[in-house]
C-alpha angles and dihedrals in degrees: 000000000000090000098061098042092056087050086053085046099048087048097054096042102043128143089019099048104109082044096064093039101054090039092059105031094141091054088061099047098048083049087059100068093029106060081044085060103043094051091048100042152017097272111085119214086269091079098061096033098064113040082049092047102039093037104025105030104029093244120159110258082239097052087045091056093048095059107042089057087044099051092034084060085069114027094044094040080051093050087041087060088047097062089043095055092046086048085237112183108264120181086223092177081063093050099048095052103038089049088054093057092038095058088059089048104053093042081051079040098055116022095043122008103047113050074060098068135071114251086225081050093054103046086053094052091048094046085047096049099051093038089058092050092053095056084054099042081052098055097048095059094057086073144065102264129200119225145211123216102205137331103230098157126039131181128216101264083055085042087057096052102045084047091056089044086045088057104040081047088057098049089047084048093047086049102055109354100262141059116088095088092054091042093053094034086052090058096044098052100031101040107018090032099231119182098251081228089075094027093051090056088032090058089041086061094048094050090060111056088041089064103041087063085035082060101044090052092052087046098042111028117015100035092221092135095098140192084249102041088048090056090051086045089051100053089047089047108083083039103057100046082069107045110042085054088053089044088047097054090043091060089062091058101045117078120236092260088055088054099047093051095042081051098051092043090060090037097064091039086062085052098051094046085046097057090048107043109032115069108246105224118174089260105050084049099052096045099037085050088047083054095054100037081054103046086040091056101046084043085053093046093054097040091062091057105109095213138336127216119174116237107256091188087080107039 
């Protein structure tokens, strides 16, 4: 798989090819470590990708979002073949109702949502959402957890949930090119009790196909795909097809304590570089501290539920 696409690649890019390479290098590298990320785990390159381009590398918060959807459509479809292929547990009843509400959301995300917000505004929503997921994932390693296997049947009070999540996932998606896999990820594990070894490929599915949708709205409505955005997507491109199916088959291997703890390492290292690198105005305080205090709370909520079972009555 990865052969062909870099021949595609190479076809598409020659003569210019070195020169696209060696003018985005960092691109590349960050790329590196991102696509590895987004197939073994719930965070999708995005979110590395955009806290490196916008902080590190002085990339507009829009050029940033592009690309993540764009480079995901191809790293995380490549790791969703690859759990395909490796016959990998999905909970597929999860990913058809949280991508139909996702599809709503990151049309909400991008066409109208985000040209209201701040960029500053944005990083900062994204840094307190996934923070406030992380204290919750850690405490609830401390404990004896009890575990689901697989949610093959759902009834319509799960289907409504997962639709809801499916849609707050795409308008964070639409926001900052990434967030419906950690929303959703966040639901399976914390409130239905999902081994993060089916939820983690579960999420990488559903990031996917969010951000292929997320791409072609940016190609074919908002115009957003620039000259500029296409040359970044095609230095990361040779590199993330590899990865995230590396990543993908490296989930497989590692057991649920080993993920929680990979995904609050990278989680505080988005809050530190948060804190040092966004300027803090009073409004970007206050808000970013409402959306904590929310998502902590629903997190918290969940987390204290025993064990959930859907109700196979109604399915």
């Amino acid at each position: 798989m990865a052969v062909a696409v870099w021949i595609i690649w190479f076809y598409f890019t020659y003569p210019a090819t070195l020169h696209i390479i060696d003018q985005n290098w960092p691109i590349s590298l960050t790329m590196v470590f991102g696509s590895f990320i987004a197939g073994a785990t719930s965070e999708g390159g995005g979110a590395v990708a955009f806290p490196v381009f916008t902080k590190l590398l002085h990339i507009s918060p829009v050029d940033a979002r592009v690309f993540s959807l764009a480079i995901q459509s191809v790293g995380m479809m490549a790791a969703t073949l690859t759990i395909i292929i490796l016959r990998v547990v999905v909970a597929w009843s999860v990913v058809l109702w949280a991508s139909v509400g996702g599809g709503f959301g990151i049309v909400v995300g991008t066409l109208w949502i985000a040209p209201m917000l701040g960029p500053d505004l944005i990083k900062m929503l994204f840094t307190a959402m996934i923070v406030s997921f992380a204290m919750t994932l850690a405490l609830l390693n401390w404990k004896q957890r009890l575990y689901n296997d697989d949610l093959l049947m759902l009834g319509w009070r799960e289907k409504w949930i997962f639709l809801l999540a499916g849609f707050c996932g795409g308008i964070m998606s639409g926001l900052v090119g990434n967030g419906i896999d950690i929303i959703c990820f966040s639901l399976m594990v914390l409130l239905f009790r999902l081994t993060e070894k089916v939820a983690t490929p579960t999420s990488v599915v559903l990031m996917a196909l969010n951000s292929l949708l997320g791409f072609a709205l940016h190609l074919g409505v908002t115009g957003n795909f620039s000259a500029q955005v296409e040359q970044y997507w095609l230095a990361a491109v040779p590199v993330v097809v590899l990865g995230a199916p590396l990543g993908a088959y490296c989930c497989t291997r590692l057991n649920n304590k080993t993920i929680a703890v990979v995904l609050i390492v990278l989680i505080i290292i988005e809050l530190i570089s948060s804190l040092l690198l966004i300027p803090l105005t009073t409004e970007i305080i206050i808000v970013s501290l409402l959306v904590f205090m929310v998502f902590s709370m629903i997190y918290y909520q969940m987390s204290r539920v025993t064990r959930y079972l859907p109700d196979q009555e109604e399915s």
